[in-house]
N, C-alpha and C positions, 0 to 999 in steps of 0.2 A: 504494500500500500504506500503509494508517495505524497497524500495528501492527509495530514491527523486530522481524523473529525473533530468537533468540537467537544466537552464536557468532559474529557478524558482526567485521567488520576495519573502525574509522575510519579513514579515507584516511594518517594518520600511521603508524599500525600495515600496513597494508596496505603502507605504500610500505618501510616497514624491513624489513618480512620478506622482502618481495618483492627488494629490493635498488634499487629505483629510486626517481625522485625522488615530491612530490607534486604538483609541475606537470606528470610526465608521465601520472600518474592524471588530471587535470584536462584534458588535449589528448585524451587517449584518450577521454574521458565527451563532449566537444564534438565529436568528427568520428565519435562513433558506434561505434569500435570496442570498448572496454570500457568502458559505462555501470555503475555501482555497483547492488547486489542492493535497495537500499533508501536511499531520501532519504527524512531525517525531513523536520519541517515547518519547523523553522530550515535547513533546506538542504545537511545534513550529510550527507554520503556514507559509506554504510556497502559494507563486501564479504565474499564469501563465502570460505569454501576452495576452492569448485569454482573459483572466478576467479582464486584462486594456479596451477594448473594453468594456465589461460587465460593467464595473462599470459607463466609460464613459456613456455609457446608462441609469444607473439607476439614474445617476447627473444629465441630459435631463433631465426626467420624473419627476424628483421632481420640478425640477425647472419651467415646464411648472403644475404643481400641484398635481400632481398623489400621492395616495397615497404611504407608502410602502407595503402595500398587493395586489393596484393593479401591483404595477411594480411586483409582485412576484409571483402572477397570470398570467402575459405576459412571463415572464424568462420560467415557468413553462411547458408554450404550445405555445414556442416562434414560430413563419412562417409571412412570408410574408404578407396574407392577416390581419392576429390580428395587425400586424403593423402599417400598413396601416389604420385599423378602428382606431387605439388605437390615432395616430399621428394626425387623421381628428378630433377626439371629442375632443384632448387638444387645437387643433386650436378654434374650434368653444369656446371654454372655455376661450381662452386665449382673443377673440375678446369680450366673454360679459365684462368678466375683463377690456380690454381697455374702452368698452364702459361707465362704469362704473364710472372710473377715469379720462376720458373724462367730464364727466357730474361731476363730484366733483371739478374739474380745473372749468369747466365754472359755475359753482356755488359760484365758490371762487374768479372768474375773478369778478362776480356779486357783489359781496357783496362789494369787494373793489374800484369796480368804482359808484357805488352806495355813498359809502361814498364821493369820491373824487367831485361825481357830487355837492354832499349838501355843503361842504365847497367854491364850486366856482361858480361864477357868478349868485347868487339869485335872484330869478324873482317875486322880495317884490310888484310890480305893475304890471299890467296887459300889455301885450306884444304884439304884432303878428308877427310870424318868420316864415320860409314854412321850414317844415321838412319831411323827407322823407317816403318815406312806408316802413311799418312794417309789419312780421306776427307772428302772436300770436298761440297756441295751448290755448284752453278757455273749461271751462266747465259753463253751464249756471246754474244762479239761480234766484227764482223767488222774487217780489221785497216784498212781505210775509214772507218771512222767519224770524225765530227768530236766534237771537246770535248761541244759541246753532246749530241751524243747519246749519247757513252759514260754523260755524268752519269744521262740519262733511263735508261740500261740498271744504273747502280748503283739509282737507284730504282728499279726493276722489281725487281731480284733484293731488295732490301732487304722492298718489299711483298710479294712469292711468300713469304720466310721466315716474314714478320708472318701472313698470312692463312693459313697452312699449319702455324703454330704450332713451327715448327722450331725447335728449343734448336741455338747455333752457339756458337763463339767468336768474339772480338774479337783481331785485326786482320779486315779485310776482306783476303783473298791474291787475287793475279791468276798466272794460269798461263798463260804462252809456249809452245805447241807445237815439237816438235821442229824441225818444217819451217820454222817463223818462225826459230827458232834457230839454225837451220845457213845461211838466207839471211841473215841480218844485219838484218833485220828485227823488233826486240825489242817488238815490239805484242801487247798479253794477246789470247790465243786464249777466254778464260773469266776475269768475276769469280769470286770463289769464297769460301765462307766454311768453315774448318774444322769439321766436327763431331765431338761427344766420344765418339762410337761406333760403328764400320762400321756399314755401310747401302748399301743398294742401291737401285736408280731409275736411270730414265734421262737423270736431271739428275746423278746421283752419280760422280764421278772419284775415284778409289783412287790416293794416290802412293804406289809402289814402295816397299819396303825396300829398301835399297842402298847404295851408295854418292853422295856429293855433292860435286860443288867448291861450296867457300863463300863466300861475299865479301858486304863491306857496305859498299853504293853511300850514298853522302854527298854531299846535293845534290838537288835537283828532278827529277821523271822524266822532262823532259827529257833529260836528262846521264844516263840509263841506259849509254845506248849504249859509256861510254867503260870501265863497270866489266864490263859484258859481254865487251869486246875484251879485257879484262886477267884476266879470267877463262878466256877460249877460249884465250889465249895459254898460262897455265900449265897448263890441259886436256891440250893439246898437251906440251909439255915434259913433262911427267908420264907420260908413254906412254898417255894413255887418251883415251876417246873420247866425244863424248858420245850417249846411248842412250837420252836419254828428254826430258821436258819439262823448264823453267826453270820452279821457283817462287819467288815474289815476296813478303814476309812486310812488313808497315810496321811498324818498332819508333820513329818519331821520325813520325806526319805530321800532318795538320791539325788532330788529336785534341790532341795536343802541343806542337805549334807552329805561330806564323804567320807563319813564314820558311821559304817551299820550301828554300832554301839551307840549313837545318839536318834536313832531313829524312833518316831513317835506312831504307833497305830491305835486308835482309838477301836476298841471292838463292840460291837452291841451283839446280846444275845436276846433274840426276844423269847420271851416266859410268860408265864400267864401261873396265876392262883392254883394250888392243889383243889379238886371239888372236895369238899370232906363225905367222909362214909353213911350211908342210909343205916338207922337203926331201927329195926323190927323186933317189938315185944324182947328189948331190950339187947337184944345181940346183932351183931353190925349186919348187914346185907349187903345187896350189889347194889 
């Protein structure tokens, strides 16, 4: 073109109104995506209004992620309907993104209330409080396994959350089945991570509202075993019994420290009252 129309934008004017710089005018003019309306003959870039529009667009699109060869792919065989596709898949992108950083907030919600729980009110003896229900997303594992592959079962449940987009909390809990519990055998039956809203699946365990003995084991999970006996023992003295799973909460662990010896696990065992004995015409019944 050897004659500039009139109402044209030089690259200075263009880049102020527009809000960008004029080297990003000058990358766009070089890979093609916004060439200027008109270069004089000293090699002066001029632009239009229609290309304030243009650009406004191509500032959307980056910002919602796109690349610059798809936005210049779309400029290319711009219409209605590629708009429409192009604006529904940055949606859906833009909602794994949220969800994403949703589950990094409540990981990081985790971790610091996690702390705050271990520095306040320590449950150094054994307790009973009624706390409420909970549901967990769990993966099970069997009470056989070696070190090495419970870790490979925390990374499994760790991947199932990540690719399944599950919003959890932090700590990671491990649940003891009754049956482990009543044989003396304190091995999680299920990792398990809390989440912040009932739910249902066939991976989803519901803890009871109820009652709990409470105690917090201090020391490597090794040495479970001795806060569990000191727990079952005041279970017992207590008249009650216990009637459900042992859950396992870490307020002190590798997150925190790197001394199993300082490690904190709060345990709840829930129980429930002995019924007492039916007496008939003075001698006990069923």
């Amino acid at each position: 073109m050897s004659v500039m129309p009139s109402k044209l934008f030089t690259t200075s004017e263009m880049a102020r109104t527009c809000g960008v710089t004029k080297h990003t005018l000058f990358h766009y003019d070089e890979i093609g995506l916004l060439k200027p309306e008109f270069v004089n003959a000293k090699g002066y870039r001029y632009y239009s209004l229609q290309q304030c529009y243009t650009l406004e667009m191509i500032s959307v699109l980056k910002k919602a992620g796109s690349s610059l060869k798809e936005i210049r792919d779309f400029l290319d065989n711009q219409n209605t309907d590629r708009f429409v596709s192009l604006i529904r898949q940055k949606q859906r992108e833009l909602e794994l993104e949220l969800n994403r950083m949703q589950r990094i907030q409540s990981f990081l919600d985790g971790a610091l209330q996690m702390a705050e729980n271990a520095q306040k009110a320590p449950r150094n003896t054994p307790a009973i409080e009624e706390q409420q229900a909970a549901y967990f997303i769990t993966t099970p594992v069997r009470p056989d396994i070696s070190d090495h592959e419970y870790a490979r079962k925390i990374s499994e449940h760790r991947s199932y959350c990540e690719e399944h987009l599950i919003i959890h909390e932090l700590p990671y809990w491990s649940i003891v089945d009754q049956q482990q519990l009543q044989s003396g055998e304190y091995y999680p039956s299920h990792i398990a991570s809390k989440l912040p809203a009932p739910a249902q699946g066939d991976n989803i365990m519901m803890k009871p509202l109820g009652l709990y003995a409470v105690m917090d084991h201090k020391g490597s999970y090794e040495t479970l075993e001795h806060t569990y006996a000191a727990l079952k023992a005041f279970i017992q003295s207590e008249g009650l019994a216990v009637c459900g799973a042992a859950y396992e909460m870490d307020l002190y662990n590798y997150f925190t420290e790197d001394n199993p010896e300082q490690f904190v696990i709060r345990i709840s065992v829930h129980v429930s009252y002995m019924r007492p004995s039916i007496t008939i015409a003075g001698r006990p019944g069923a």
